[in-house]
Backbone bond lengths (Angstrom), bond angles and torsions (degrees), N, CA, C in turn:
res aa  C-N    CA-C-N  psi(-1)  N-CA   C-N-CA  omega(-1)  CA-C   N-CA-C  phi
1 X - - - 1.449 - - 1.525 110.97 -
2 X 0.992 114.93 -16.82 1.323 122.25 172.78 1.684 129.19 -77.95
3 X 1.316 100.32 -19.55 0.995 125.38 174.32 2.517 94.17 -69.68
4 X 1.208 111.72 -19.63 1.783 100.47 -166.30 1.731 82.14 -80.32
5 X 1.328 106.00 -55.16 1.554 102.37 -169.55 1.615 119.85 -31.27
6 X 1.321 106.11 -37.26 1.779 121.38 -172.42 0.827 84.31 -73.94
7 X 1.388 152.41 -55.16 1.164 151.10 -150.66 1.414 137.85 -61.18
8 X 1.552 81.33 -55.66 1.935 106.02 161.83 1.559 109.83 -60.06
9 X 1.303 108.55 -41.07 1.623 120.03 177.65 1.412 116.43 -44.12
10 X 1.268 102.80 -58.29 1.987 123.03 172.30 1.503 105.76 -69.21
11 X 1.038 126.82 -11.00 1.463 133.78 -174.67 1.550 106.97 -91.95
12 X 1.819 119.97 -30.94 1.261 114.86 -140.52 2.002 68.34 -107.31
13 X 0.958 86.88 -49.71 2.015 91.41 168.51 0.836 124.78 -33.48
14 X 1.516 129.46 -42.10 1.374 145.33 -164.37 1.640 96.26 -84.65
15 X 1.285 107.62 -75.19 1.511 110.88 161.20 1.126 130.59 3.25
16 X 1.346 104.65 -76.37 1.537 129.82 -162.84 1.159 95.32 -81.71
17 X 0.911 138.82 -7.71 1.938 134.05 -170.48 2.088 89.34 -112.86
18 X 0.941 131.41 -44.18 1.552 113.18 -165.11 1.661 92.20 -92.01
19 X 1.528 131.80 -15.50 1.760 115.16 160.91 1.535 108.99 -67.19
20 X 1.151 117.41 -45.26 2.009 123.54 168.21 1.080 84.81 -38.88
21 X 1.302 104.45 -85.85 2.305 99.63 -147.40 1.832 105.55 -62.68
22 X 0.797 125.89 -23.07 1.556 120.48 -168.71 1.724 110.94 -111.44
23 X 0.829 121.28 -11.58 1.201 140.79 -166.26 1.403 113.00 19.61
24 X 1.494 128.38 -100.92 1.263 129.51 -149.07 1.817 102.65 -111.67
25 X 1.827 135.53 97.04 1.369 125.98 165.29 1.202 113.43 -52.25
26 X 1.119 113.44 157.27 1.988 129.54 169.43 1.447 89.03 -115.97
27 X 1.456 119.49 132.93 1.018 157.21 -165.30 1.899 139.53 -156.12
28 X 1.379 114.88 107.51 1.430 129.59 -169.00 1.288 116.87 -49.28
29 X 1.907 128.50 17.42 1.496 107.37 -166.42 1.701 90.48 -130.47
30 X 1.536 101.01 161.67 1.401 105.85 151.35 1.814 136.21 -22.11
31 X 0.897 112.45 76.10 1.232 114.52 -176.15 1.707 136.83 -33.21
32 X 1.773 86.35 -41.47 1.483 110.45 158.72 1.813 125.02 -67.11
33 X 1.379 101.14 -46.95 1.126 107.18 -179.81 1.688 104.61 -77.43
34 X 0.943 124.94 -5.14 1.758 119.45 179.83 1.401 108.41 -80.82
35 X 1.575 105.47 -51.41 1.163 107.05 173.61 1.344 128.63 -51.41
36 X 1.698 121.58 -45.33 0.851 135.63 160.93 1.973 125.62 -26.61
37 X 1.565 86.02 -57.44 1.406 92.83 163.32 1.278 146.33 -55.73
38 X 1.890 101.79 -51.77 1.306 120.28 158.54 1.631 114.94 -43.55
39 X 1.310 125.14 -39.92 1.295 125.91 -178.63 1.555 122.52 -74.08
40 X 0.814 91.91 -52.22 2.067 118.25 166.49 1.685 94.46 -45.01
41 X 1.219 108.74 -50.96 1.514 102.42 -162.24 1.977 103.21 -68.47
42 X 1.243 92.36 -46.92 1.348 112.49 -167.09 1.348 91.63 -50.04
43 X 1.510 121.83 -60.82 1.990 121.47 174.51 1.311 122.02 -29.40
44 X 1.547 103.62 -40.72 1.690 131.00 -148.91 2.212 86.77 -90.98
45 X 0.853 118.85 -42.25 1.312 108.42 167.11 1.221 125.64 -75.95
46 X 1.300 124.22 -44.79 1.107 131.52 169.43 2.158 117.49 -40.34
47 X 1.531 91.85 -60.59 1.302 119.90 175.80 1.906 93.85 -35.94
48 X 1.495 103.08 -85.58 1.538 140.89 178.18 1.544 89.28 -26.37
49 X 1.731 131.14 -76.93 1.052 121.24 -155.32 1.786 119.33 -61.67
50 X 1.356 99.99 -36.03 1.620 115.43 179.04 1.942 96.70 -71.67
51 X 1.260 119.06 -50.47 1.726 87.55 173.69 1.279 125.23 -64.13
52 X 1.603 129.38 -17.53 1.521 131.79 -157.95 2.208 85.42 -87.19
53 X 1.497 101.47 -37.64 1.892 88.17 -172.48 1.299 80.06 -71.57
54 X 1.632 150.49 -115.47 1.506 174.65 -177.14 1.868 77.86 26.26
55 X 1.085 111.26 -93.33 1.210 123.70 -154.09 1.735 138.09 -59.04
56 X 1.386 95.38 -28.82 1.568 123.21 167.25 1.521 114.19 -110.20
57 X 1.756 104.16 -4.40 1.723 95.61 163.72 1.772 96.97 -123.00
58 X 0.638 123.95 53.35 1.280 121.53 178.59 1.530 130.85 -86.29
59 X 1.148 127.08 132.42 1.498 121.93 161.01 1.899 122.13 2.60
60 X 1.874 96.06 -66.89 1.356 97.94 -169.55 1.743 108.09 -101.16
61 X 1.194 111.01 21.71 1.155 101.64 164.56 1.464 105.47 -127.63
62 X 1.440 117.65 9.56 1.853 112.61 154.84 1.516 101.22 -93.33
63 X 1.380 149.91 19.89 1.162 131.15 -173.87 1.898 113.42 -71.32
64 X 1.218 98.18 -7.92 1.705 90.31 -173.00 1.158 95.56 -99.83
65 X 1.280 128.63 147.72 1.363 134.11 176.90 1.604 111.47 -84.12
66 X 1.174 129.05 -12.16 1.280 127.20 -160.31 1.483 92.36 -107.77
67 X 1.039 133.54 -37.17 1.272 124.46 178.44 2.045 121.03 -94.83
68 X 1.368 97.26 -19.74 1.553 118.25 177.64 1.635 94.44 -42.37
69 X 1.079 140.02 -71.96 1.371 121.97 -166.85 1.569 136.44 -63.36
70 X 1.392 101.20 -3.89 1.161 114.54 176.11 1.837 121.43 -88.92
71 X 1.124 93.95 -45.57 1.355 134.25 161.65 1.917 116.29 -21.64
72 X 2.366 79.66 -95.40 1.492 93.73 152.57 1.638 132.27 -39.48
73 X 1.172 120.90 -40.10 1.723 123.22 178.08 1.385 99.54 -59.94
74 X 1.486 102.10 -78.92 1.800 130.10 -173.17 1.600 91.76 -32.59
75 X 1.228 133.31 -41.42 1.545 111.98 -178.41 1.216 104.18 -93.53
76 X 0.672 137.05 -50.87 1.609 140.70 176.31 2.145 105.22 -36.24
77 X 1.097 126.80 -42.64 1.326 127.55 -172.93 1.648 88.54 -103.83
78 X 1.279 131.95 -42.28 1.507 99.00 176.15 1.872 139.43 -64.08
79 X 1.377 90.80 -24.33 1.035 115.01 151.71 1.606 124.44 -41.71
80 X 1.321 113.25 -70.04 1.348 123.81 -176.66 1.788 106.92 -75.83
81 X 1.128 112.86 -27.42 1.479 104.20 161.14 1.116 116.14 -72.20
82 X 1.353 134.42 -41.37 1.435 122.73 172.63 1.651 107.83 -57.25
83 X 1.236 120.95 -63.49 1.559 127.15 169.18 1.405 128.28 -19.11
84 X 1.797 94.87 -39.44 1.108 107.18 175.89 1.961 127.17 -64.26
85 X 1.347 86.14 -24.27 1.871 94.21 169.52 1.280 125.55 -76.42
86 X 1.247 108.66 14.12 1.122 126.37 149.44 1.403 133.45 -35.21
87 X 1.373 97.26 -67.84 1.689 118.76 172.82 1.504 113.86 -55.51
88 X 1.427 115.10 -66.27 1.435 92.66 -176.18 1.531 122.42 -69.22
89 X 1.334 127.94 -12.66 1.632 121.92 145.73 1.664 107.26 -32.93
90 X 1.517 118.18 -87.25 0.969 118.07 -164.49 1.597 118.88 -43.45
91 X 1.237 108.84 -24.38 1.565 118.87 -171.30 1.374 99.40 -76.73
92 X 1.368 109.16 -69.28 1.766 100.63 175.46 1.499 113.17 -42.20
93 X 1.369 124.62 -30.44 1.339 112.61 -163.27 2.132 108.84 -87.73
94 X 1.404 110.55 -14.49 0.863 128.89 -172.96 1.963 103.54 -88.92
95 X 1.287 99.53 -59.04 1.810 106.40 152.36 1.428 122.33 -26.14
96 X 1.544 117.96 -63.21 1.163 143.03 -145.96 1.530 79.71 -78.80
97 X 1.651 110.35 -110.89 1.060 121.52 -161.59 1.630 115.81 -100.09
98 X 1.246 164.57 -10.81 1.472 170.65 175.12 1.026 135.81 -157.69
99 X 1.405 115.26 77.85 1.412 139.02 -170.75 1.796 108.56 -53.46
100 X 1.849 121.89 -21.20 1.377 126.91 159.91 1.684 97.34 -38.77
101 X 1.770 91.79 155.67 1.419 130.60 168.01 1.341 116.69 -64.67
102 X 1.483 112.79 -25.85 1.193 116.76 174.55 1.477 122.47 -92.22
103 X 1.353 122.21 -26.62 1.366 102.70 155.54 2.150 135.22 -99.69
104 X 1.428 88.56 23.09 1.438 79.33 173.96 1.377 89.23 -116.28
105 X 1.721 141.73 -40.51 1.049 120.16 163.70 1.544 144.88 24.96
106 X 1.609 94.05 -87.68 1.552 91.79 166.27 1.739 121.60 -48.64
107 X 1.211 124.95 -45.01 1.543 122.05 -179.42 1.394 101.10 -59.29
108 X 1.765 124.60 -61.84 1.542 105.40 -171.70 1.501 111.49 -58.28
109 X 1.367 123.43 -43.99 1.302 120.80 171.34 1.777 123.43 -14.70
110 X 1.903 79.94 -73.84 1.823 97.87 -167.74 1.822 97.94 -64.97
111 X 1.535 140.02 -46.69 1.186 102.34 151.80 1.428 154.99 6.02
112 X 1.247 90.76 -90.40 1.880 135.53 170.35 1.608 100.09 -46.20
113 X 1.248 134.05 -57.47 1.266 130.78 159.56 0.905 123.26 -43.50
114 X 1.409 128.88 -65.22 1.473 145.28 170.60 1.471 103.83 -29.27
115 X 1.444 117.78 -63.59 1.420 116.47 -176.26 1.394 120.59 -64.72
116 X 1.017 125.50 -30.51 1.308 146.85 170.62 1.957 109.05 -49.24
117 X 1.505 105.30 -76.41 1.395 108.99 174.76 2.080 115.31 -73.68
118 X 0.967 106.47 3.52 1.507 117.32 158.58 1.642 121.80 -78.86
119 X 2.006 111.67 -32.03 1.564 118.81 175.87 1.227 87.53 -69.43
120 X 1.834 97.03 143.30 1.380 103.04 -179.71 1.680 105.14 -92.88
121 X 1.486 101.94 166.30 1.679 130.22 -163.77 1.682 109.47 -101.63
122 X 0.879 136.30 154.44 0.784 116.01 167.64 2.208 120.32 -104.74
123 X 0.972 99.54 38.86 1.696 132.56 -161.99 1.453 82.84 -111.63
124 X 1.337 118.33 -43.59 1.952 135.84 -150.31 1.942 89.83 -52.43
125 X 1.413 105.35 -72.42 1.592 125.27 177.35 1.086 105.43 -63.17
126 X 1.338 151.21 -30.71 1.626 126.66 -136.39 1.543 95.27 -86.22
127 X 1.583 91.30 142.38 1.810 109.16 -169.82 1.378 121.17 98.92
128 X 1.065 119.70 -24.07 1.298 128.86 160.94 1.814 124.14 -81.48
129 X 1.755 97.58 95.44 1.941 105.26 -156.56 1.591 87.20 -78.09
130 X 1.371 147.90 -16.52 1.237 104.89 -172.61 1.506 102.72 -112.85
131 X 1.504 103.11 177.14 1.496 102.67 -160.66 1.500 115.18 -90.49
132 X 1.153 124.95 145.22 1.564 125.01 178.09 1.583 119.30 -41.96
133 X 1.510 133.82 151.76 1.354 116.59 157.00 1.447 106.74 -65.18
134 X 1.116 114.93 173.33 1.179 122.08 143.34 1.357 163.08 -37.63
135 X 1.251 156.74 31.11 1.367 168.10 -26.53 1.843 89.38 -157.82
136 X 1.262 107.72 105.37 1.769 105.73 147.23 1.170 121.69 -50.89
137 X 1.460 142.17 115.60 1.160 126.61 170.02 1.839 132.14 -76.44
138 X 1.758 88.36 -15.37 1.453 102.44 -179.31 1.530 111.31 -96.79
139 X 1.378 122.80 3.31 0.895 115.58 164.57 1.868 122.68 -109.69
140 X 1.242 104.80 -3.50 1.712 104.84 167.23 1.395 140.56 -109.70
């Protein structure tokens, strides 16, 4: 899981290097209302990523031990893939109208969070006495 954090890192890198070289698009829409969108969306993942961990990593849906490790991962990385759309929000929004740190921020941020409460805890398991199967990592 540590491996998403690097990730977002090279992501926020990537970012920040094609608003430098390209800087500012001209574009036919509401300016207000784009933003609007960009933000909404940014909620709408955020929202999306915290039900996909809550709900598909949950308490009562790790109760089987044979399937619990698959489970726990599978939410844990869907999560952070959704999270991960983060970036190109912020990128369009950095494209669009303010290539500053301060307004794409919030998108790499809410990312960066995302990945963050996706590493697992060890609070995540406790109470659960038997042990997980085993989890392929190259296959989920």
């Amino acid at each position: 899981m540590l491996n998403v954090l690097v990730l977002d890192g090279l992501s926020i890198l990537g970012s920040a290097l094609a608003m430098r070289r390209w800087g500012g698009i001209t574009f036919d829409v509401d300016p207000l209302m784009m933003k609007k969108v960009l933000f909404g969306s940014l909620f709408a993942v955020f929202v999306v990523a915290m039900f996909v961990l809550r709900r598909t990593g949950g308490r009562e849906r790790l109760e089987d031990p044979q399937t619990r490790g698959a489970r726990f991962f599978g939410s844990r990385v869907a999560a952070v893939a959704i999270g991960w759309a983060a970036f190109p929000l912020g990128l369009a929004h950095g494209l669009l109208f303010d290539p500053n740190l301060q307004a794409v921020a919030p998108f790499w941020l809410a990312a960066m969070v995302l990945g963050k409460l996706a590493y697992p805890r060890a609070d995540d398991l406790e109470g659960f006495d038997e042990p997980m199967a085993a989890v392929d990592e190259g296959s989920a």
